[in-house]
C-alpha positions as CSV (number, residue, x, y, z in Angstrom):
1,X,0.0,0.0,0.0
2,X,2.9,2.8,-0.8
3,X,4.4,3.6,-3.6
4,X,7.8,2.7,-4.3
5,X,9.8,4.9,-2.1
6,X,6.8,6.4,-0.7
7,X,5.0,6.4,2.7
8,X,2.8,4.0,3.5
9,X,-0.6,5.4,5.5
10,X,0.1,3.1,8.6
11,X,3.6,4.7,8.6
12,X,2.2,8.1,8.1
13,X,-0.1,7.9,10.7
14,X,3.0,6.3,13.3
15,X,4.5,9.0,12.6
16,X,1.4,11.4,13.2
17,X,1.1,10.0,16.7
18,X,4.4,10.8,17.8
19,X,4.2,14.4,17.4
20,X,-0.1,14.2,18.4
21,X,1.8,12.8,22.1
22,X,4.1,15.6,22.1
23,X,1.8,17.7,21.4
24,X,-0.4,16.9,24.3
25,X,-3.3,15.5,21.8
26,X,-5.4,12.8,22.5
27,X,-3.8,9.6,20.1
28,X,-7.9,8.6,19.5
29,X,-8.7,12.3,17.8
30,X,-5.4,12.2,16.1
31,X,-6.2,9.2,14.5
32,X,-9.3,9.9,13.8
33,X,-8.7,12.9,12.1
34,X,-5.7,11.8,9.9
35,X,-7.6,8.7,8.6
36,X,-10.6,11.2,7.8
37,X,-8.4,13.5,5.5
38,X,-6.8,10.6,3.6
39,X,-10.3,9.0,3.1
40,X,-11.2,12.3,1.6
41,X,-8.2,12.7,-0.4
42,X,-8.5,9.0,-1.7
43,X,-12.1,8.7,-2.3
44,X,-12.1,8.2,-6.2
45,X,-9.7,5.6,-5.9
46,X,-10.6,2.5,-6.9
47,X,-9.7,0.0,-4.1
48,X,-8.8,2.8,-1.9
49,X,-11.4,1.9,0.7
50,X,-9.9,-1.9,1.3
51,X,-6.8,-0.1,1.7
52,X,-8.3,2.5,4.2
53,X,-9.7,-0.4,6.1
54,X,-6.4,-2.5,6.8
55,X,-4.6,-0.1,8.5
56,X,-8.4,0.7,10.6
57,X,-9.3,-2.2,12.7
58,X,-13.1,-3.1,12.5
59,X,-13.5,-0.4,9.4
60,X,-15.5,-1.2,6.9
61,X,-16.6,0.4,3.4
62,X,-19.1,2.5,4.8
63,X,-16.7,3.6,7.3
64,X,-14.2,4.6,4.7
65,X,-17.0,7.0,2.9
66,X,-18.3,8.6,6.3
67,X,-14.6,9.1,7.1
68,X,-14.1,10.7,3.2
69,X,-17.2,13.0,4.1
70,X,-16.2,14.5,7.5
71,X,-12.6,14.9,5.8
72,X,-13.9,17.0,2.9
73,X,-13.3,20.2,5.0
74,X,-10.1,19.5,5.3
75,X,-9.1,19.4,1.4
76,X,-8.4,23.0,1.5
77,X,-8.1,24.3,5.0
78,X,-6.2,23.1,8.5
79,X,-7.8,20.5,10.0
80,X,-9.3,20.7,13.6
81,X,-6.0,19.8,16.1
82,X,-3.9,21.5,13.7
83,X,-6.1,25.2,14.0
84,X,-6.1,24.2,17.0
85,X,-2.2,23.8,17.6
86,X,-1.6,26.8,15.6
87,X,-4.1,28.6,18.1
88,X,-2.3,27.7,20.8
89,X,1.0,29.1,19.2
90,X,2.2,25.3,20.1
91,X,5.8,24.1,19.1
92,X,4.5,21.2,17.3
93,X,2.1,23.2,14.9
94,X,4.8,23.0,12.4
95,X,5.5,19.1,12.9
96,X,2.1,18.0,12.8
97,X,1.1,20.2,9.8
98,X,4.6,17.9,8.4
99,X,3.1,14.8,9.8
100,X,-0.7,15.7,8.2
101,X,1.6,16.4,4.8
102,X,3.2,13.2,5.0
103,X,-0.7,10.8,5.6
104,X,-1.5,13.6,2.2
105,X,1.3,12.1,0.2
106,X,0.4,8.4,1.7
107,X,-3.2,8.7,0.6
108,X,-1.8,8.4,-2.9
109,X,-0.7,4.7,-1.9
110,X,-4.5,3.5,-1.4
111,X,-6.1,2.0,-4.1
112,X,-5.5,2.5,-7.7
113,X,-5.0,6.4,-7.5
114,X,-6.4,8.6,-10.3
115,X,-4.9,11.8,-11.4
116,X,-7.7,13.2,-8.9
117,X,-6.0,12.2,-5.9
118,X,-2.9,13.6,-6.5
119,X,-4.2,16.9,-7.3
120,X,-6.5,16.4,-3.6
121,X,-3.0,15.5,-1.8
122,X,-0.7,17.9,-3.1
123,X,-3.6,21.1,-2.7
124,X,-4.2,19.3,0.9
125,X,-0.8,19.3,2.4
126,X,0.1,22.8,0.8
127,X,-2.8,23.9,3.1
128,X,-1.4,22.4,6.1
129,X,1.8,23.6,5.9
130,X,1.1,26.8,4.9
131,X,-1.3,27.3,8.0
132,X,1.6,26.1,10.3
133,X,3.9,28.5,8.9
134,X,6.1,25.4,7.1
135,X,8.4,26.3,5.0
136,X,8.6,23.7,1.7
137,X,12.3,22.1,1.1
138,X,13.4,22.3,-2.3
139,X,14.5,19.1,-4.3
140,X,16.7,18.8,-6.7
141,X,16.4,22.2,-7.1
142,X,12.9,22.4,-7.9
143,X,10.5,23.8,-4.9
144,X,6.9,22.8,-4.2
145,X,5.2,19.8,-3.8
146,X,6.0,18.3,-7.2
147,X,9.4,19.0,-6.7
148,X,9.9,15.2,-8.4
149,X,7.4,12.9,-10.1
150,X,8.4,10.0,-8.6
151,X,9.2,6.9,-11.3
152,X,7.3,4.3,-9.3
153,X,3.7,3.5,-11.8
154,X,0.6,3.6,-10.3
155,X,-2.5,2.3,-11.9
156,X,-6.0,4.5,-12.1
157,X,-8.3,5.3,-14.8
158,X,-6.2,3.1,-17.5
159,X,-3.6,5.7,-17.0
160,X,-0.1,5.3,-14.9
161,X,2.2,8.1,-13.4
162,X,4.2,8.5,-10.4
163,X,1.2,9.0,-8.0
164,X,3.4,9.3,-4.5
165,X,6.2,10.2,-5.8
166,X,4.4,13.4,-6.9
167,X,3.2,14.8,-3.5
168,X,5.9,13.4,-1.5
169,X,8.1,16.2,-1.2
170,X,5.7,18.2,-0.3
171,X,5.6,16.5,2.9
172,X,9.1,17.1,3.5
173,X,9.7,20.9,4.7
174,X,12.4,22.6,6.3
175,X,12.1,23.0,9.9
176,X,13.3,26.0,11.9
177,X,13.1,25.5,15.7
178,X,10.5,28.0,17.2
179,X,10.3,26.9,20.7
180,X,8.0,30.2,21.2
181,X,5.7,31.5,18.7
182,X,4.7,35.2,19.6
183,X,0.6,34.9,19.6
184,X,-0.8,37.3,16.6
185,X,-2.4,40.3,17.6
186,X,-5.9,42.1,16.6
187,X,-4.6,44.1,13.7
188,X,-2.3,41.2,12.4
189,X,-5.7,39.5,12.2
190,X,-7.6,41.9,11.4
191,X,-5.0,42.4,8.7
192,X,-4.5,38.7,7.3
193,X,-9.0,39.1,7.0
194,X,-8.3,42.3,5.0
195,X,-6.0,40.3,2.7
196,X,-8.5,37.8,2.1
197,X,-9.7,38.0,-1.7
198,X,-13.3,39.8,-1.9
199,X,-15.6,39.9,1.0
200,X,-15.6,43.9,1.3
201,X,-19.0,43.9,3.3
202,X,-17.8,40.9,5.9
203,X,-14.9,42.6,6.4
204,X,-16.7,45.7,7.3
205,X,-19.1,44.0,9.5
206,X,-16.0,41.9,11.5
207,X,-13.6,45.5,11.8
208,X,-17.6,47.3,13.1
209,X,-18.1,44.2,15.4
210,X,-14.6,44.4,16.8
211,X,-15.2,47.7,17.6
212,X,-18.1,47.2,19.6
213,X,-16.5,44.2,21.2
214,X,-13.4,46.6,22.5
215,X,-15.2,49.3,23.8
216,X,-17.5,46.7,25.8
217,X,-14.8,45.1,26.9
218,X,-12.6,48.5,28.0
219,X,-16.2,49.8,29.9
220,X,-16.4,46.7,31.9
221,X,-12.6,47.2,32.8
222,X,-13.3,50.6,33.7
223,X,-16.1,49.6,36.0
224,X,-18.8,51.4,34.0
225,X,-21.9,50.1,32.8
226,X,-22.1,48.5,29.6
227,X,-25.0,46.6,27.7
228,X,-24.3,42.9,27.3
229,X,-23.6,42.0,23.5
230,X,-23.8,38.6,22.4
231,X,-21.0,37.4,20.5
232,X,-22.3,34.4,18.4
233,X,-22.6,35.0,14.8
234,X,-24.8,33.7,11.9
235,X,-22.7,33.3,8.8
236,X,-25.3,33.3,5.3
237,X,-24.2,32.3,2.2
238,X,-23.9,30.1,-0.7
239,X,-21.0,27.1,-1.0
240,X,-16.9,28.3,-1.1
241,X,-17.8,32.0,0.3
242,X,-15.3,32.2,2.7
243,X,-17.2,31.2,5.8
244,X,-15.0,29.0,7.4
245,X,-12.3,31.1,6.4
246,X,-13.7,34.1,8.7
247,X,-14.7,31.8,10.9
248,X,-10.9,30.7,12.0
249,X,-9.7,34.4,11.8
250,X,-12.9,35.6,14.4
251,X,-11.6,32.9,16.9
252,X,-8.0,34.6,16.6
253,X,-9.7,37.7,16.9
254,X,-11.7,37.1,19.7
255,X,-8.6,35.3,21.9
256,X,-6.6,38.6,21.1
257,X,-9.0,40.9,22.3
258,X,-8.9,38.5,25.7
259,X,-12.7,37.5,24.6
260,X,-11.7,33.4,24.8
261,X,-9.2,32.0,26.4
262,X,-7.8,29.7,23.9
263,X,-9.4,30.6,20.3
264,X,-9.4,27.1,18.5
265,X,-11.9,26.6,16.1
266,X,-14.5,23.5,16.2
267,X,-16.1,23.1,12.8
268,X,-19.2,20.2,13.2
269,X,-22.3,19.7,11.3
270,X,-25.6,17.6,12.0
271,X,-24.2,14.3,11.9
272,X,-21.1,15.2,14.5
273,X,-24.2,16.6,17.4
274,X,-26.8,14.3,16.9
275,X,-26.9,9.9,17.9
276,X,-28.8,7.7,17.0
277,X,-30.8,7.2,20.0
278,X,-32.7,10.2,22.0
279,X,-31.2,11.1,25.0
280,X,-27.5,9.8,23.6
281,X,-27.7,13.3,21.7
282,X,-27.8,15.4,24.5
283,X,-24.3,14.1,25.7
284,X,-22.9,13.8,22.3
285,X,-23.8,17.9,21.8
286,X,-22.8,18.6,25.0
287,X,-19.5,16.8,24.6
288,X,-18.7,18.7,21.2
289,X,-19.2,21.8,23.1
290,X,-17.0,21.1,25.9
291,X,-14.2,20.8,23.2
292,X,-14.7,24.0,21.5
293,X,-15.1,25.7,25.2
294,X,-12.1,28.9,24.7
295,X,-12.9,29.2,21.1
296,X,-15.0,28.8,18.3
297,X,-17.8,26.3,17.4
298,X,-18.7,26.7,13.9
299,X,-21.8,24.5,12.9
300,X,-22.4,24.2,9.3
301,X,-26.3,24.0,7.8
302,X,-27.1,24.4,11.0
303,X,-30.9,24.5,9.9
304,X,-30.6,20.6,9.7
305,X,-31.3,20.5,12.8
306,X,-34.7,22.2,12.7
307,X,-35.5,21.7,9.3
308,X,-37.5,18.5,7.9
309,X,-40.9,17.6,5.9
310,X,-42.2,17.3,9.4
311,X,-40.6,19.7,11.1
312,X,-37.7,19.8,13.5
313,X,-37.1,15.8,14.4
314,X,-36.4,14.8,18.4
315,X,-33.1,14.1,17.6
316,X,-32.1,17.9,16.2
317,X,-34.5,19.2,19.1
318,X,-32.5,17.9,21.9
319,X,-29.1,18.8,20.1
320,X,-30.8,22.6,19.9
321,X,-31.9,22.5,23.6
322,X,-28.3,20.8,24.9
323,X,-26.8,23.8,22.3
324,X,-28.6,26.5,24.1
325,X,-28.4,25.4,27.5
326,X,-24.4,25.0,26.8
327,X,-24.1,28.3,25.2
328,X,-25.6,30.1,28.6
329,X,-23.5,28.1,31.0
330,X,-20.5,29.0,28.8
331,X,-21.3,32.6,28.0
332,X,-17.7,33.6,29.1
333,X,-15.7,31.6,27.2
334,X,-17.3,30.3,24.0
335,X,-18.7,31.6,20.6
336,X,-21.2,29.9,18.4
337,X,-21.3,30.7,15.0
338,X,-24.3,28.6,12.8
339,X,-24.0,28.9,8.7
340,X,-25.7,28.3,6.0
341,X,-27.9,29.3,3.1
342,X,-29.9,32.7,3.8
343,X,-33.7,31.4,3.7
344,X,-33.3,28.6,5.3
345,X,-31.0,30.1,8.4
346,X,-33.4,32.7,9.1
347,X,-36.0,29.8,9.8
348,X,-33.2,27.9,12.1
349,X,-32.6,31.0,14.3
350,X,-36.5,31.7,14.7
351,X,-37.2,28.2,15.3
352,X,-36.3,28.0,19.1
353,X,-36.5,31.2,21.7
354,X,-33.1,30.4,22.7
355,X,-31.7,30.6,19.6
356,X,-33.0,34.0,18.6
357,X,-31.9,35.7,21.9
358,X,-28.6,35.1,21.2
359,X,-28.1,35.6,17.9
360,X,-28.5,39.0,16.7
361,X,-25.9,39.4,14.7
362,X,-25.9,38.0,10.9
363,X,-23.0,38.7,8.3
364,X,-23.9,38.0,4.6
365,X,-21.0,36.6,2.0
366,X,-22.0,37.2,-1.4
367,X,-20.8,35.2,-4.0
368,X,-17.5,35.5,-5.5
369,X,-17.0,38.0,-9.1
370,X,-15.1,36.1,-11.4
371,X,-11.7,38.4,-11.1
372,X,-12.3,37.5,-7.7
373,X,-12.5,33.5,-8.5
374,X,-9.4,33.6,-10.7
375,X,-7.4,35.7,-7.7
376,X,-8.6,32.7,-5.5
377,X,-7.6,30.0,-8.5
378,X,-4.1,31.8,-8.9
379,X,-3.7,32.2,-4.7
380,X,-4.0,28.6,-4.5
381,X,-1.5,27.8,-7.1
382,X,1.2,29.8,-5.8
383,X,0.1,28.3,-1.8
384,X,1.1,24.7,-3.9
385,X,4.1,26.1,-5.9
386,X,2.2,26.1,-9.3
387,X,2.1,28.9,-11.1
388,X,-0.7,29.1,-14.1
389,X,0.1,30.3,-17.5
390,X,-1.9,33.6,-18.9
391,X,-3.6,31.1,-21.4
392,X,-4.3,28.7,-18.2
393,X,-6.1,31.8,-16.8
394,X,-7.8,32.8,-19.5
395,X,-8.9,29.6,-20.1
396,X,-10.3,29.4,-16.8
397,X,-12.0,32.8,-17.2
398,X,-14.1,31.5,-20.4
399,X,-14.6,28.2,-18.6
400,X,-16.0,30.6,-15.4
401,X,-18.3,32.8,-18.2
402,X,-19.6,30.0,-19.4
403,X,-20.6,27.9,-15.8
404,X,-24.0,28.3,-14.4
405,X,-24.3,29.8,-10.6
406,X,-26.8,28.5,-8.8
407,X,-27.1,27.3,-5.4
408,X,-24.9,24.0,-6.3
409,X,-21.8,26.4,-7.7
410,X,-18.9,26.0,-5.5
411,X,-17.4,29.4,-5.7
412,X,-14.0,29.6,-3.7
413,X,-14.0,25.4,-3.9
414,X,-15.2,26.0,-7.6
415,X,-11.5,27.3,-8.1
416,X,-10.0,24.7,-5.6
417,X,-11.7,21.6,-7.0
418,X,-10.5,23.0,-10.8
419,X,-6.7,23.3,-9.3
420,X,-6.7,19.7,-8.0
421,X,-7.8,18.4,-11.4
422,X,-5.1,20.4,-13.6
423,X,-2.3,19.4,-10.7
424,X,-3.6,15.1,-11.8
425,X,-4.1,16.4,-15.3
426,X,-0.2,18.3,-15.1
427,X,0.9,15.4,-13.7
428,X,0.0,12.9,-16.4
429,X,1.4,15.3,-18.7
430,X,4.5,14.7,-17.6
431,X,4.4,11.1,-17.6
432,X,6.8,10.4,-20.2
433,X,9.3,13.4,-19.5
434,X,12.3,11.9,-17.6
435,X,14.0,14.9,-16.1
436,X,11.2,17.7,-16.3
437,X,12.7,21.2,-16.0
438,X,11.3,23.4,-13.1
439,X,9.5,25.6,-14.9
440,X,7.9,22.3,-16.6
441,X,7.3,21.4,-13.0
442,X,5.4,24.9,-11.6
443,X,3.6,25.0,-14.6
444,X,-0.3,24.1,-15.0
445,X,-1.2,24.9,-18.8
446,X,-4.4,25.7,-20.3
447,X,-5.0,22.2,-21.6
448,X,-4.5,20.8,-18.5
449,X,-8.0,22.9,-17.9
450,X,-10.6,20.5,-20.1
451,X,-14.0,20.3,-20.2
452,X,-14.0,17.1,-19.1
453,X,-12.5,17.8,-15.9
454,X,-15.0,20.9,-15.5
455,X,-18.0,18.2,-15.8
456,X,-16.4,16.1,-12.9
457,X,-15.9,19.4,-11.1
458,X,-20.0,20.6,-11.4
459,X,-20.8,17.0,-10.8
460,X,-18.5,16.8,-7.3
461,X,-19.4,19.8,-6.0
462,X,-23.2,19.4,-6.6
463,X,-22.6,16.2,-4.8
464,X,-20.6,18.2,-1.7
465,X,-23.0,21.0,-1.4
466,X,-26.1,18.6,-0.9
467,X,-26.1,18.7,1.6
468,X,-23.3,21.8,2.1
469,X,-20.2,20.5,3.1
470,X,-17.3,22.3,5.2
471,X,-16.3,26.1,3.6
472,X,-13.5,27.3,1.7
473,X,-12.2,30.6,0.8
């Protein structure tokens, strides 16, 4: 199950656990976690789920799949211990984001890999390491996580190419030792939201709701009287708006302006509050809570839990009553932010008393304009050392003119999802060039944009986004 030369996932995830116990995290979540991100990375694989399952004791197929979907959110963004690493300003942020690189480049190994999953694994890891801070190594001269195809052949699709070979260096940055990282304060936060492509009307409402937070904050300090104002957020939007995104940078906020004590982010949906049998629930929500207690817990189409033909089922009703009671005996030290479309939030949040009283506060992301989209596209390239050629951009700009936006387009994962494919499609372009130049290397082309890669694209994402999966920016 690796490549030759290349990682296998049980030694991937060894070495995962090493740094998870010097990090001080639990070797259960660790685990968990790791073998949800390959599953997502490896999911088109043919095979991959046999794979997945020997180095998973008791796993099954199913398990593979429910693993692939709680890992989607993790294709393009930190996943949960490693925010929550970087939150802390831990010494092992850097490691595990190497460690999370490294299970990446392994999930090539499962299966019969198509061009798909090594697009997923190199676009994956670069957005670990990049959220650690990592710095890539360069080999042989050439930086970025196809700094070598590797020669090894690797079946998928009736094509071959050097599948782990491809993402594998990747996984291999240079380390400096940071015993201390310096936490980040309010305006370098407030800064990195500023930078963040679009979004002028969030970032507006974040800097205004700062604002008020400080002042609030100061007057309590002072020992004057000050109204209380609730914190929690509701995040409206279509699919790839950003909303995790803002999400992650409000926790930072908050812990800087001495709001939370930690500032982790906890990103769940539905299926990670609610059990299977009634009064199971109320300890499952309660128990999601307690780990997102000092930060953030984001919960994603948060109407599914009050939404149905029949209305709000016992299950979500007992998730939404354990919610609310947590959120009052936690008031000091945790923020809830719900998201989803606009329509149906508005019904979630007027669904239960509790819910409205403490969320007063909703922030709209519109969609994304297509110079917006191709900033994103090219943003994401150069966060994975690719760099696209002007006729790779204009071809993605008459591909973009030509796509339909309703509620099942992907915006900021619209441009994600595209990159993976041309990273798989550069990658079998390459197949029979034995010493490929650097620039050969960085560069995704317009043909590795095709139409038949955009059709796998509408048809993934409109698979993703019903129901929405996690966010990206």
């Amino acid at each position: 199950m690796s490549g030759a030369g290349g990682t296998s996932l049980q030694d991937a995830l060894s070495g995962l656990l090493t740094v998870a116990a010097r990090a001080g995290v639990a070797e259960s979540v660790a685990r968990a976690e790791a073998l949800s991100l390959a599953a997502a990375l490896a999911e088109s694989a043919p095979g991959a789920p046999a794979d997945w399952a020997a180095v998973t004791p008791g796993a099954g197929t199913q398990d593979f799949f429910d693993a692939a979907v709680r890992g989607r959110r993790w294709r393009g963004a930190p996943t949960a211990v490693l925010t929550d690493l970087v939150a802390q300003g831990s010494p092992e942020k850097v490691p595990y984001a190497v460690a999370l690189a490294e299970v990446a480049s392994a999930a090539c190994s499962l299966g019969e890999p198509t061009m798909r999953v090594i697009g997923n694994a190199s676009v994956a890891a670069a957005a670990q390491l990049q959220a650690a801070g990592a710095r890539r190594l360069e080999v042989g001269g050439t930086p970025g996580p196809l700094g070598a195809l590797g020669s090894d052949s690797v079946e998928g699709a009736g094509t071959s190419v050097g599948a782990a070979g491809a993402v594998a260096s990747v996984a291999q940055p240079a380390v400096d030792a940071e015993p201390v990282v310096p936490e980040r304060s309010v305006e370098e936060l407030l800064g990195e939201l500023d930078e963040l492509t679009g979004l002028a009307k969030v970032k507006r409402e974040v800097h205004r709701q700062v604002a008020v937070l400080r002042v609030e904050k100061l007057r309590v300090e002072a020992g004057l009287k000050s109204p209380t104002i609730t914190r929690h957020l509701v995040f409206t939007g279509n699919p790839g708006t950003g909303k995790t995104t803002v999400a992650r940078l409000v926790s930072g906020i908050y812990k800087a302006l001495g709001l939370l004590s930690k500032g982790q982010l906890i990103e769940v949906d539905r299926s990670e509050l609610v059990a299977g049998y009634l009064g199971q629930t109320a300890t499952k929500t309660a128990e999601v809570v307690a780990s997102a207690a000092g930060g953030v817990l984001f919960i994603d189409e948060a109407y599914s839990l009050t939404a149905g033909e029949l209305g709000a089922d016992q299950y979500g009703r007992e998730a939404v009553d354990t919610l609310v009671k947590e959120m009052e005996d936690r008031r000091d030290d945790l923020v809830v932010i719900v998201a989803g479309y606009p329509e149906p939030m508005e019904d979630f949040i007027a669904a239960n008393p509790g819910l409205a009283s403490r969320f007063r506060t909703t922030i709209a992301f519109e969609d994304y304009t297509d110079d917006e989209l191709t900033d994103i596209l090219t943003g994401l390239a150069e966060g994975a050392d690719y760099e696209l050629t002007p006729n790779a951009l204009d071809e993605f700009k008459v591909i973009l003119a030509s796509t339909r936006r309703d509620r099942s387009f992907g915006n900021g994962r619209f441009a994600r999802n595209m990159l993976e494919a041309a990273i798989g499609r550069h990658a079998w372009r390459l197949r029979d060039v034995t010493a490929p130049t650097t620039e050969q290397l960085r560069q995704i082309l317009a043909e590795d944009l095709t139409d038949e890669e955009i059709k796998t694209e509408k048809a993934e994402i409109a698979e993703q986004v019903e129901p929405e999966q996690g966010e990206t920016a």
